[in-house]
Every structure is written in C-alpha cells, then in structure tokens.
C-alpha positions in Angstrom: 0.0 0.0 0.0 1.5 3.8 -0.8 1.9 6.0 1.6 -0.6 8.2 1.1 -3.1 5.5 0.7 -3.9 5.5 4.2 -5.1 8.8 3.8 -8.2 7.9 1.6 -10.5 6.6 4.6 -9.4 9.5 7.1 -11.3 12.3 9.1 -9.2 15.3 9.2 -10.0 18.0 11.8 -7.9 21.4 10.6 -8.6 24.5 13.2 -7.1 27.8 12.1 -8.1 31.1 12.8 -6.4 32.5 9.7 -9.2 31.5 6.6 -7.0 32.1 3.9 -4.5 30.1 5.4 -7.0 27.2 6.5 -8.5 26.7 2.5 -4.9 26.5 1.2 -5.0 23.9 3.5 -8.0 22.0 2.8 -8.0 22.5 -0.8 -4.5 20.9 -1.0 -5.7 17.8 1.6 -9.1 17.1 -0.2 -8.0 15.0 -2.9 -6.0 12.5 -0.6 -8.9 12.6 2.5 -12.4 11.5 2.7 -13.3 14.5 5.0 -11.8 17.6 6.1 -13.8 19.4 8.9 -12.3 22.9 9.7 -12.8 25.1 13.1 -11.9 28.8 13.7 -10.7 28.4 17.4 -9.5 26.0 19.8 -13.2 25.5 21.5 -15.0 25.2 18.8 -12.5 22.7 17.7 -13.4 20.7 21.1 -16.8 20.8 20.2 -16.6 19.3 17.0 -13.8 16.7 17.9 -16.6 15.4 20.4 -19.5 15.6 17.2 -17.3 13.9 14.6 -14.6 11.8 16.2 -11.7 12.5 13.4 -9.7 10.1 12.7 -6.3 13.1 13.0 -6.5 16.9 14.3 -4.3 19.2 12.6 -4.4 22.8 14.5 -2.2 26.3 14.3 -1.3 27.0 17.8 -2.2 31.0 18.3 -5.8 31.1 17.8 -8.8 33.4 19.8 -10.8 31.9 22.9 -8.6 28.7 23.3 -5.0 28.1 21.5 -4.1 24.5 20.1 -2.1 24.0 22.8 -5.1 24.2 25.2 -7.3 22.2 22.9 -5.1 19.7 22.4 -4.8 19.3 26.2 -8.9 18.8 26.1 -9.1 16.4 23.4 -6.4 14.1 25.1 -9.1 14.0 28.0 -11.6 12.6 25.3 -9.1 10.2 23.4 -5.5 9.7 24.7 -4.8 7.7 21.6 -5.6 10.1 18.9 -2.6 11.4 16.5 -2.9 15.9 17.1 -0.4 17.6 14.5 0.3 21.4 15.1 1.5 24.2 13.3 2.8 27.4 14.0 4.6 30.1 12.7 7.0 30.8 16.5 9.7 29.6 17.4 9.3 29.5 21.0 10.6 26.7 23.6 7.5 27.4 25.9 5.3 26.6 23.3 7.3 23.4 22.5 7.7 21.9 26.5 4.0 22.5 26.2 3.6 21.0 23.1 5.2 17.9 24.6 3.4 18.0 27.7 -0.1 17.2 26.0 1.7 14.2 23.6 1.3 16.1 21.0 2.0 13.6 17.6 3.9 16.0 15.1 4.9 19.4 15.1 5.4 21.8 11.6 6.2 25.2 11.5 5.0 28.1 9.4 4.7 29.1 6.7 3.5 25.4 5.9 5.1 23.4 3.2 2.2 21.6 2.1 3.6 18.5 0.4 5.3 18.3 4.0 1.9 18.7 5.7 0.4 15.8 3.6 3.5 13.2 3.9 3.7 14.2 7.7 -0.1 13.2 7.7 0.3 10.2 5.2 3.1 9.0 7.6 0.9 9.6 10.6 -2.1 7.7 9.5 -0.2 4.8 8.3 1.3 4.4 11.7 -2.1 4.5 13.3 -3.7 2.2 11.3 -1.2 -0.7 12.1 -1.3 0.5 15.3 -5.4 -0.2 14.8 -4.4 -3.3 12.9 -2.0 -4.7 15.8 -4.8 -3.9 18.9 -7.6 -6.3 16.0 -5.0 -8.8 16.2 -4.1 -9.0 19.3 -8.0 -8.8 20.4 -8.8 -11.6 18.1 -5.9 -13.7 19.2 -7.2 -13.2 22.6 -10.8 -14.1 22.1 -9.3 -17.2 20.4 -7.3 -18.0 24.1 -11.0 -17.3 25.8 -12.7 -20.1 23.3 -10.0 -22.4 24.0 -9.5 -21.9 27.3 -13.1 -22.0 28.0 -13.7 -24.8 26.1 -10.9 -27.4 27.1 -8.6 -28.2 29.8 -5.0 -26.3 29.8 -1.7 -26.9 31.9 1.3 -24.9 31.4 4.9 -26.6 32.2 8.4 -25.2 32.4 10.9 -26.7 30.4 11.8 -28.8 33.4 7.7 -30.3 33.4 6.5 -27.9 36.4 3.5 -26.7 36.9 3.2 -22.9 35.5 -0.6 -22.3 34.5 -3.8 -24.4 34.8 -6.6 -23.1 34.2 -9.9 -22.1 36.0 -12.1 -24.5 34.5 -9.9 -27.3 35.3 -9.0 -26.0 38.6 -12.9 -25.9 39.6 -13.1 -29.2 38.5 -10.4 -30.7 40.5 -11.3 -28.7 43.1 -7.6 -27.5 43.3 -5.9 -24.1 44.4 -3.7 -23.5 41.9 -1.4 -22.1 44.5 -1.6 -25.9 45.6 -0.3 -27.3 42.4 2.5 -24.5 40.7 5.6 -25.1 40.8 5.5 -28.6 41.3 6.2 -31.6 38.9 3.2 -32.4 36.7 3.5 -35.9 37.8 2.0 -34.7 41.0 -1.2 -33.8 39.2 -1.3 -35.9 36.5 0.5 -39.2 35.6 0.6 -41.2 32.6 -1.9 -44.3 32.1 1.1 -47.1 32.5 4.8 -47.3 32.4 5.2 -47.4 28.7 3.4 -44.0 28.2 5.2 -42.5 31.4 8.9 -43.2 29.1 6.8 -42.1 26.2 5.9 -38.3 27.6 9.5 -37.9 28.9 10.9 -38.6 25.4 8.9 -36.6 23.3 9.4 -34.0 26.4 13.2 -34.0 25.6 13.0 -34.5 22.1 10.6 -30.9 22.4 7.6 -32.7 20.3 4.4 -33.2 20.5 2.8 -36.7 22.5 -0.5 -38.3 22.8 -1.9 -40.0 25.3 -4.1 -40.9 28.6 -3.5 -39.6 31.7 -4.9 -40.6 35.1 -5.5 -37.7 37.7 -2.6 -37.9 40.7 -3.0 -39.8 44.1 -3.1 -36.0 45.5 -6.2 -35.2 44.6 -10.0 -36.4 45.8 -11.7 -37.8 42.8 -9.9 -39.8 40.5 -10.2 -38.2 36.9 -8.7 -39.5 33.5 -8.0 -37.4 30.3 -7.2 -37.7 27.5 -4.5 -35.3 26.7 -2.0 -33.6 23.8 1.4 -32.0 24.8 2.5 -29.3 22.6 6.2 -27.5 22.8 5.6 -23.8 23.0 8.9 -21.6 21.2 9.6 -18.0 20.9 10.7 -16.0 18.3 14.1 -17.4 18.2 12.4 -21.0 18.1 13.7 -21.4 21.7 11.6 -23.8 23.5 10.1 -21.8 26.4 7.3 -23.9 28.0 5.1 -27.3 27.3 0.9 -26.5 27.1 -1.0 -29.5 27.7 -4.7 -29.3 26.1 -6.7 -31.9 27.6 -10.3 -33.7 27.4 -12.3 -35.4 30.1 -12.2 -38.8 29.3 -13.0 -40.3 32.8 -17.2 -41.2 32.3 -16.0 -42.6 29.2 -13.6 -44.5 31.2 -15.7 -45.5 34.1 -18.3 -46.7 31.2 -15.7 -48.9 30.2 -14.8 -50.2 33.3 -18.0 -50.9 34.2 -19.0 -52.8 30.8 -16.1 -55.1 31.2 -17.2 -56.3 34.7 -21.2 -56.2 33.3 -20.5 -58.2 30.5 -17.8 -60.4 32.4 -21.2 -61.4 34.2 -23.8 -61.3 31.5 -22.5 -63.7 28.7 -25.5 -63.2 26.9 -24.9 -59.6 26.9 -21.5 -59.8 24.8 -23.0 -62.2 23.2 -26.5 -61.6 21.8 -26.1 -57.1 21.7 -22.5 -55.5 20.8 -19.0 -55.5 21.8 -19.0 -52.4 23.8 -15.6 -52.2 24.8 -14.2 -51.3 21.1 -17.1 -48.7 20.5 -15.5 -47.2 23.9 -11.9 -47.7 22.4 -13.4 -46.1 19.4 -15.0 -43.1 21.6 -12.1 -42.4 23.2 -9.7 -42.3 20.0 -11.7 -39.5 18.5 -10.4 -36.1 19.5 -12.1 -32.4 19.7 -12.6 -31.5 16.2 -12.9 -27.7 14.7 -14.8 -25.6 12.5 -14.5 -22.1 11.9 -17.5 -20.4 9.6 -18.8 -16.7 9.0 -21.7 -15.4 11.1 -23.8 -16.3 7.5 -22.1 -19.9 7.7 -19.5 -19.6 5.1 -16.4 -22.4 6.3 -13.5 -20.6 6.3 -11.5 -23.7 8.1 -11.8 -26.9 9.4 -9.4 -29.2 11.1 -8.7 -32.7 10.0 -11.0 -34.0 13.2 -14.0 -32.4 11.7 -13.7 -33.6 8.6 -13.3 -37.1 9.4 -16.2 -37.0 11.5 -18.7 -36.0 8.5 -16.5 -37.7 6.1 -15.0 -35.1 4.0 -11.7 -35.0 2.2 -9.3 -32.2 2.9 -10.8 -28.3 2.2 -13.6 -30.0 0.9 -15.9 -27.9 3.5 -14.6 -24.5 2.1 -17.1 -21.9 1.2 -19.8 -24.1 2.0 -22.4 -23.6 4.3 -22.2 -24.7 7.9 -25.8 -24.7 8.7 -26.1 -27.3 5.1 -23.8 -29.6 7.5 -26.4 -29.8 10.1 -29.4 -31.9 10.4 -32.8 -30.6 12.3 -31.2 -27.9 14.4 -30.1 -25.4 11.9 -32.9 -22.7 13.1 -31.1 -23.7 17.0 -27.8 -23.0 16.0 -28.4 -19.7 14.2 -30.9 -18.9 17.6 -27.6 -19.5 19.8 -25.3 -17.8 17.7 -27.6 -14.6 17.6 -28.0 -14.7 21.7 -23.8 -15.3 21.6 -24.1 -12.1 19.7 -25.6 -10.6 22.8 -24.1 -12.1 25.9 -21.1 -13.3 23.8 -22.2 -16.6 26.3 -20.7 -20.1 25.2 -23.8 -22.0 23.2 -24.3 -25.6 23.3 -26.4 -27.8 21.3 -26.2 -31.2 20.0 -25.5 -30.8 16.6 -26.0 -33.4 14.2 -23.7 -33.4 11.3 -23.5 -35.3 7.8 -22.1 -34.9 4.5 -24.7 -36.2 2.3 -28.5 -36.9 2.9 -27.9 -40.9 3.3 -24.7 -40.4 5.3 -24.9 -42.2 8.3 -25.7 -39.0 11.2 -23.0 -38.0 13.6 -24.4 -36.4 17.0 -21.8 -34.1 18.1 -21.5 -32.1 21.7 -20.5 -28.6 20.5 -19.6 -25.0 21.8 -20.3 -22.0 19.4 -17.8 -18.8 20.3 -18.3 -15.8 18.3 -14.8 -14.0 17.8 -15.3 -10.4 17.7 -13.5 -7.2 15.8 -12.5 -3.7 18.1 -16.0 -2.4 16.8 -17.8 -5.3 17.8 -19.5 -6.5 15.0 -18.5 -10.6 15.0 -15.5 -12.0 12.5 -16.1 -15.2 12.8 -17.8 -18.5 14.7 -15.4 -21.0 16.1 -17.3 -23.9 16.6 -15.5 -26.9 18.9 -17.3 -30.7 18.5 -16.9 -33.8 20.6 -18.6 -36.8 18.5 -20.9 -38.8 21.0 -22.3 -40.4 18.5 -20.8 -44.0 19.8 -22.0 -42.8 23.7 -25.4 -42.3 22.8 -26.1 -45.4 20.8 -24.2 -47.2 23.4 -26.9 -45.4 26.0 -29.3 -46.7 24.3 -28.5 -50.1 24.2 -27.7 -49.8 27.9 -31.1 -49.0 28.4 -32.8 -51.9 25.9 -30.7 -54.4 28.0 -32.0 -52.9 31.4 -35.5 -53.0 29.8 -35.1 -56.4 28.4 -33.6 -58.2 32.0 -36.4 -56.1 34.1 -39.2 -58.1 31.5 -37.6 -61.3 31.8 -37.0 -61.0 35.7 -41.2 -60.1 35.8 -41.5 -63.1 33.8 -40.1 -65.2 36.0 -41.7 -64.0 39.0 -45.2 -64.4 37.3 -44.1 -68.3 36.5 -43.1 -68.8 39.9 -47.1 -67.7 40.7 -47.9 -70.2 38.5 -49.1 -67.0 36.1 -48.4 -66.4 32.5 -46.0 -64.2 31.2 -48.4 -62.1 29.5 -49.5 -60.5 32.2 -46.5 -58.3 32.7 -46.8 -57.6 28.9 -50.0 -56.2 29.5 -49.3 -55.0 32.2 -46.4 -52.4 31.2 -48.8 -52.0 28.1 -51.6 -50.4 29.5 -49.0 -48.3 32.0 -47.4 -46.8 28.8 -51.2 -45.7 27.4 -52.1 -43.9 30.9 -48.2 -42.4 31.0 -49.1 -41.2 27.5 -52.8 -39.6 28.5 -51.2 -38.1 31.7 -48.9 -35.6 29.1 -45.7 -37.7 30.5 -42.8 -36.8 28.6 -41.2 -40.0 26.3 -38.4 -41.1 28.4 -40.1 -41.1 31.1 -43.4 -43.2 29.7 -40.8 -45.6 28.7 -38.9 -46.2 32.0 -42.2 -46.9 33.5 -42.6 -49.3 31.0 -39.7 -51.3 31.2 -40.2 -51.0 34.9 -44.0 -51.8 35.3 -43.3 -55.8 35.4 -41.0 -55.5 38.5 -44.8 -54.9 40.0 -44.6 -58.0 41.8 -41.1 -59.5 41.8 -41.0 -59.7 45.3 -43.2 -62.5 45.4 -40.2 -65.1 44.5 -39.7 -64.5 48.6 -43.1 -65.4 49.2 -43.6 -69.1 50.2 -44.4 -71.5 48.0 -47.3 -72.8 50.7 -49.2 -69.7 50.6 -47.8 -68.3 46.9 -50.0 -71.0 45.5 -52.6 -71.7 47.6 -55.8 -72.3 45.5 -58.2 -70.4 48.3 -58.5 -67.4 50.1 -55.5 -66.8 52.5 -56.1 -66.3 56.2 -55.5 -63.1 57.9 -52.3 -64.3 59.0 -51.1 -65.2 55.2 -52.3 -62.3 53.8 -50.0 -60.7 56.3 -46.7 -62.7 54.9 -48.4 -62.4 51.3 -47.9 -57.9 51.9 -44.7 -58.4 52.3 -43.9 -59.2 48.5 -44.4 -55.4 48.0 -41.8 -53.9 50.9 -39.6 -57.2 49.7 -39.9 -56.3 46.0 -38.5 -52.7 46.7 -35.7 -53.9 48.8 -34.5 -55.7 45.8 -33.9 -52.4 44.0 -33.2 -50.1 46.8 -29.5 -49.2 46.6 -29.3 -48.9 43.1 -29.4 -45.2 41.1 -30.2 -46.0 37.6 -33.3 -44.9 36.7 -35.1 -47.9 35.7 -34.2 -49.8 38.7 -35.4 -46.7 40.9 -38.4 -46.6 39.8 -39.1 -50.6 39.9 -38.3 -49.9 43.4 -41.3 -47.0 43.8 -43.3 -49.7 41.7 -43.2 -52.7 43.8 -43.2 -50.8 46.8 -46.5 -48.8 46.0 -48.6 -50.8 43.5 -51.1 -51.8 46.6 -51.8 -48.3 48.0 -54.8 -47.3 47.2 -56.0 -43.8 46.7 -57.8 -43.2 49.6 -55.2 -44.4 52.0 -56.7 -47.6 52.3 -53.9 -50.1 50.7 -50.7 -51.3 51.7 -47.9 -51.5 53.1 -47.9 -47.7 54.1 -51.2 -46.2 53.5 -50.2 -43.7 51.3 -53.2 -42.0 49.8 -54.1 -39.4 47.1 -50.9 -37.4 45.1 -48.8 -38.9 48.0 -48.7 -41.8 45.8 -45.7 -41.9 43.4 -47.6 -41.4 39.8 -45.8 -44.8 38.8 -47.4 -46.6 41.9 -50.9 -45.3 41.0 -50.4 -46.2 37.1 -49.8 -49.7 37.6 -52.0 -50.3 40.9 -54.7 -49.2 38.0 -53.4 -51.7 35.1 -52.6 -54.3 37.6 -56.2 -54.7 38.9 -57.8 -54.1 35.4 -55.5 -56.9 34.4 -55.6 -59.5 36.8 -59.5 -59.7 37.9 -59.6 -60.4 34.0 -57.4 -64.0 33.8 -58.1 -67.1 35.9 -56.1 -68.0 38.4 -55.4 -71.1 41.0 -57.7 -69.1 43.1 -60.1 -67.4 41.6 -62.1 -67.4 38.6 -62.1 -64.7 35.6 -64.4 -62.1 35.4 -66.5 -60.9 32.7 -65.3 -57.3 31.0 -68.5 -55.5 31.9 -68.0 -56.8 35.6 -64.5 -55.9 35.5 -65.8 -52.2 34.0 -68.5 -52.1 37.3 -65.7 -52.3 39.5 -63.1 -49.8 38.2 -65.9 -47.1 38.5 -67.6 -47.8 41.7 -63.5 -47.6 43.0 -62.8 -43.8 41.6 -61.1 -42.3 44.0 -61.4 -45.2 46.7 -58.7 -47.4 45.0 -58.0 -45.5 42.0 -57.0 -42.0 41.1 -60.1 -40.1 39.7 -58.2 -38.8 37.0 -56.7 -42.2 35.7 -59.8 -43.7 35.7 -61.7 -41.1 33.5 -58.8 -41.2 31.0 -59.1 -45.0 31.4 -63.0 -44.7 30.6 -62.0 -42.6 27.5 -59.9 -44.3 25.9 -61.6 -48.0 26.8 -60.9 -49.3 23.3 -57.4 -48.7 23.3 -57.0 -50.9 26.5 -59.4 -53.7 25.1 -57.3 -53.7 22.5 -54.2 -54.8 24.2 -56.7 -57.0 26.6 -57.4 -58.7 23.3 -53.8 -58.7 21.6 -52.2 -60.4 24.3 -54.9 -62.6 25.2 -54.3 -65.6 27.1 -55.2 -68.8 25.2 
C-alpha cells in the first residue's frame, strides 16, 4: 500500500483562525482525504472533535478563545490515543515543553510546506492504522485463548515439566488451588496411564515434540479423573523452547463406562453375546479427539481441522465456502438462535448438533460450543465452533437401556411363572402403563422407564412361600400378612441402586397396593402422596388381573371388571386415571385382546 493510501479513509480536523491560510490547507488535503472538517478556534474545535470523532486533528497553535495548545490538552481528556499535529509560525521553547506536555503527535512550523503537511499526515495515519491493525489482532488472538481456554482443559509446564498455569475450569473441576499445584512436577497432578506412556511423555518431552496419550488424575487429589490429553512444545521468536501446554479432554465417564462394561459383561455372557461388543465402541469413543470448524456469522467455512472432517466424512478443504448450517441436520434454526443470543451475551452456546455430509450419510451427533470471535468495533468476524462426536456414547446409552428393559421383563417373567401365572401379564401390564403415562402428558423417556419397569410390580413374590404363593383359596388373615410383604420385599430388591429404571421398579413394587384413599398397603399412602408410577400400575394391575383365571379365583366378565373400576374412583384409583381410562376403553381392550391368554 502507498503512503498516502492510508489517507483515503481519514477524518481530518484542521482548526485555524487565519481562513485564507485554512483553504490552502483543505484545498491541498481534499484529494487524498475522505473528510476535512475545519474550526476557527480552539473551542469550537473541542466541540466538534466530540460531534465527529476525526480520525487526525491538525491545529495552528495562536488562535482566539482557546489556543491548540489548550485544545489539544482537552481532546487528550476525550481520546489519549488520537494522532494531534500542530503548526505554527513561532519559534518558541514554551510553546514546545508544552507541546510535549499534552503528547502532541507532530509538530510543523509556518509558513506550511504543504507536500510536507500531507507526507507528515500520510506518515501519521499509516502508523495508526497498524497500530489499529496490531490492537484487531491481538483482540482476536485473545478471544481465540478465551474459546479455547473456555472450552478445554490447559496446563502450562516449564521446560523442566512444572507446573506454571492451569486453568480455572480445570482448577474448579479438580477442586484444586492453583497455589496448591505450581511449581510442582506435573507428575504430581497428572501421571501417565502405564509405564510405557510415562517413558513415552519424557521422550517426546526432551525431544521438544508433540505426545498423545491418557492420563490418570494424581494420588493428590480427591476424585480420581482421566484425560485424554495432547502436549504441545511452545517456542519463541528465536524458536527457543520456552514452556510445554497440555490441552486436555475429560475422558473419565468414558472411562468409568468402560470399566464398568467389562465387569457387566464379564457377568452377563448373553450380553456380549446376543447385543454388541461395547468395549471397542469405547476404544473407538475415546480415540476421537475435539474437532474444529470455523465459519462466518452467515455460515460460510473458512476452516476446518482434520478432526471435523473425518467425523462427517469429508476430504481435505472439501468444507470451504460451504455452508455450515447445510452440515447440520434438524437444528439449523437452533444454531443460528444461539449464535444470535452469543451475539448478545457473547455466552458459550451448546447444542447437540448433528452433522453429515450427504443426505444418506450415516448421522454424527456431536456435543459442540459455538464462540463468536469479535472485531475492536464489535461487529462478529467469525464462529469458532468446537465438537466432541458422542455419537458411539449415545447409541451405546441406548442399548444400555434396551438391556435394562429387556432383563427387568424377563425378571417379571419369572416372578409371574413362579405364581404359577403367564408371562403375559406383565406384557400387558407395562402396556396399559405406557397408554395412561401417555394420557397423563408424561414426557417420552419417562413413559418408557415406566414401561420397562411396570413388570418389576410383583417380583417380590419369589420371597413369598411356596405354601401360601400357590394356595388355591383365600389366605387367612395371617397369610395375607406374609403375602404384603412381597411389595416392601420387591423394593428392597432395588433399593441401593441409582439407575433410573431400577429406581423406579423400586417406587413400583413398593407402591402398586396403596390405594387412593389411603386404604392399601404397606404404608397407607393415599391421594398425590402416591408416586404417579405406583398409582399407574395399581390401575393396570387390577384391570389386568381380575380379567385371567387364576389357582384361586375365577375370571371375570369385561362388563363386571368395567363395574368395578368405577364404583372404585377415587377409593382405589385415582379419579383422574380412571376417567382417562374410561376414555380411551378401546385402546385398552385392544391390548386386553392382543395379548390374550389362550
């Protein structure tokens, strides 16, 4: 770029008393500036510096009401940073100490040499706008620190592997002081996974490369943690090492998942064998690393990193002037939503995002972050967007969860063959449960962990004795006694674990007999004190069971069955249940009839 290119975009502000003097001036600075505003004193030159922010002030020094000298002293009160030229036709060291007191930029003596003027100017703007150009930069780079370091995990080392820098987010959660942790050996935070990766991060340490690799939280700390982490030699200008940065990823539910699927399916062979090997989709998991994508607020890519592309399967700069938003299936309007309240709050945005190449591409589901980056006025430069494939984890979930489902129907199974009753009575059981979840307005996940645990309704009869189990005649006081206990027994079966659909197998067989107006068993709970599961299935349980023979009873007749379920609104039955039950009668005779004893 010339010289006096940088002139071309510039706001001049000339104030000069003398007018003949001042339209030499602007007539010889027009053609090279896109504005020249002029002033006739040193107040009125205040005035409009605060009206018109110039970009550079050019002012004689002897002027009426206020000099330059005095005016320049007043702008630097408004902006330190803006470039004040003055002229004037003395000679006069007061003038200059003065001059120098208020930072003045440049200063040209009368009479003016005007080519002077404009190179002095020319010069001047040039240096300001690198000097705007550096602060962008260096703004921008820093933004870029704040999405990174808000985004991952970062330890700083010395060249001798201590402990310089960790981060907040890491500190809060190790619960550390990072007083507690600097200056010592980063093996007393974090050690590698095993011996050969301990040799492996001291060689590439001394080598001054990069390493890969896991590494297990240190014995001086609470919780144990694992991540999965990337060493990176930091240089300086004279390609000096200086420091090792660590940029590391929570690996350690992963982990745990892992560990626990070994010792599940070390126990289960049917598991491992029947579903999935879910030990190499966790390998597989926790081989994929954070992958990048940087786009334009419209969602133009302007970069991606080789992570990102492999995750949606595209070659090298393949992604390049394409559309983000095109990547990403069902929660485009989401992302643009986050990215315009980022805009706002400049907040970190996360959605699940899932991305594909082409329309039959198998979908990736991705954790992401969206950061806007941000120029000095504000306006936003770009959208860094950081993913973490879960793909693997979800569908993993989810077969979790079908196995869960799957031993909670078989286990209700064999509790209704030990009572000599068929196994379709916990299908229709669970059946019916979901159709009244579904009337309530209960959300999907929720209907369908009440599902899979509706057959747990009477496991705990497998502690029941056989004697009084299968009596074919009405139990005396005294066995109906023993015969309660199957519900307080069925819970304890259940009680100390925290996955969801055991939980609420427990609240199931615990509260399937409590009726609603306090009359059941084995607490007399009554009304809304009843978990919604227990009054659910206490409903579909009855409905069910007075409609099959058993050992000591005969069936009854639907319209009998019908009689009872309304003369018990609100005595055994919540009001509500039953009136939904009532209105949608077909839908349960329709299960009644589809898995129909024979």
């Amino acid at each position: 770029m010339k010289p006096l290119d940088y002139l071309k975009d510039l706001t001049i502000l000339y104030a000069e008393d003398d007018i003949l003097a001042r339209d030499e001036v602007v007539f010889s600075l027009e053609p090279y500036v896109k504005r020249v505003v002029t002033v006739g004193d040193g107040s009125e030159g205040v005035k409009k510096f605060e009206d018109i922010s110039p970009d550079i002030v050019v002012t004689d020094i002897q002027m009426p009401k206020m000099n330059g000298i005095e005016m320049a002293q007043a702008i630097r009160k408004i902006d330190p940073e803006v470039p004040i030229v003055v002229t004037t036709a003395f000679n006069d060291s007061d003038y200059l100490l003065k001059a120098i007191d208020a930072n003045i930029t440049a200063y040209i003596t009368k009479p003016l040499d005007l080519r002077q003027l404009i190179d002095k100017l020319a010069q001047i703007a040039g240096r300001h706008v690198m000097e705007q150009e550096n602060r962008r930069m260096h703004r921008m780079l820093e933004q870029y620190q704040l999405a990174i370091d808000e985004s991952t995990y970062i330890v700083n080392l010395s060249i001798d592997l201590e402990t310089i820098h960790i981060n907040d987010r890491l500190c809060e959660l190790l619960c550390l002081r990072p007083e507690n942790i600097l200056g010592k050996h980063i093996f007393a935070l974090l050690e590698p996974e095993n011996e050969e990766e301990r040799i492996g991060f001291k060689t590439a340490a001394d080598e001054e490369r990069e390493w890969h690799g896991e590494m297990v939280m240190g014995k001086s700390c609470e919780e144990q943690k694992y991540f999965r982490v990337t060493m990176i030699p930091m240089r300086n200008y004279a390609d000096e090492r200086v420091r090792f940065t660590l940029f590391m990823q929570d690996i350690t539910e992963l982990i745990r998942y892992r560990q626990l699927l070994q010792k599940e399916l070390s126990a289960t062979r049917r598991s491992l064998n029947e579903n999935i090997n879910y030990l190499a989709q966790y390998q597989q998991i926790l081989d994929e690393a954070t992958a990048i994508c940087c786009f334009d607020p419209d969602g133009t890519i302007k970069r991606s990193d080789a992570n990102f592309n492999k995750t949606i399967g595209a070659d090298e700069n393949e992604l390049l002037g394409q559309s983000f938003f095109d990547l990403c299936s069902g929660v485009r309007d989401d992302i643009r939503a986050a990215i315009e309240t980022a805009k706002e709050s400049r907040a970190l945005v996360h959605l699940q995002t899932r991305c594909k190449k082409e329309p039959e591409a198998k979908e990736r589901i991705a954790h992401s972050v969206f950061k806007p980056i941000f120029t000095l006025d504000g306006k936003i430069e770009e959208i860094v967007s950081i993913h973490q494939d879960i793909t693997e984890l979800i569908e993993l979930n989810e077969e979790i969860k079908s196995t869960q489902k799957e031993i909670l129907f078989r286990l209700g199974e064999v509790a209704e063959n030990h009572s000599k009753e068929t196994g379709l009575h916990v299908r229709r059981v669970a059946e019916y449960s979901r159709i009244l979840a579904e009337l309530i307005g209960m959300e999907e996940e929720e209907r369908e962990i009440l599902y899979a645990a509706a057959p747990m309704h009477d496991i705990g009869k497998l502690t029941i004795p056989d004697h009084i189990l299968h009596k074919p005649a009405r139990l005396t006081p005294e066995e109906f006694e023993v015969m309660k206990e199957h519900t307080t027994k069925g819970a304890q079966m259940f009680a100390n674990s925290e996955r969801p659909f055991m939980k609420a197998a427990a609240i199931i067989a615990a509260q399937h007999h409590e009726n609603f107006d306090g009359s059941g068993y084995p607490s007399g709970l009554d009304g809304e004190n009843i978990h919604i599961y227990g009054r659910i299935v206490a409903l579909a349980d009855v409905f069910d069971a007075l409609s099959v023979e058993r050992v000591y009873k005969s069936a009854w007749p639907i319209d009998k069955i019908l009689n009872f379920m309304r003369e018990n609104r609100g005595v055994k039955f919540d009001p509500l249940l039953i009136d939904l039950f009532f209105e949608n009668i077909d839908r349960f005779l329709q299960i009644h009839n589809t898995y129909r004893e024979r």
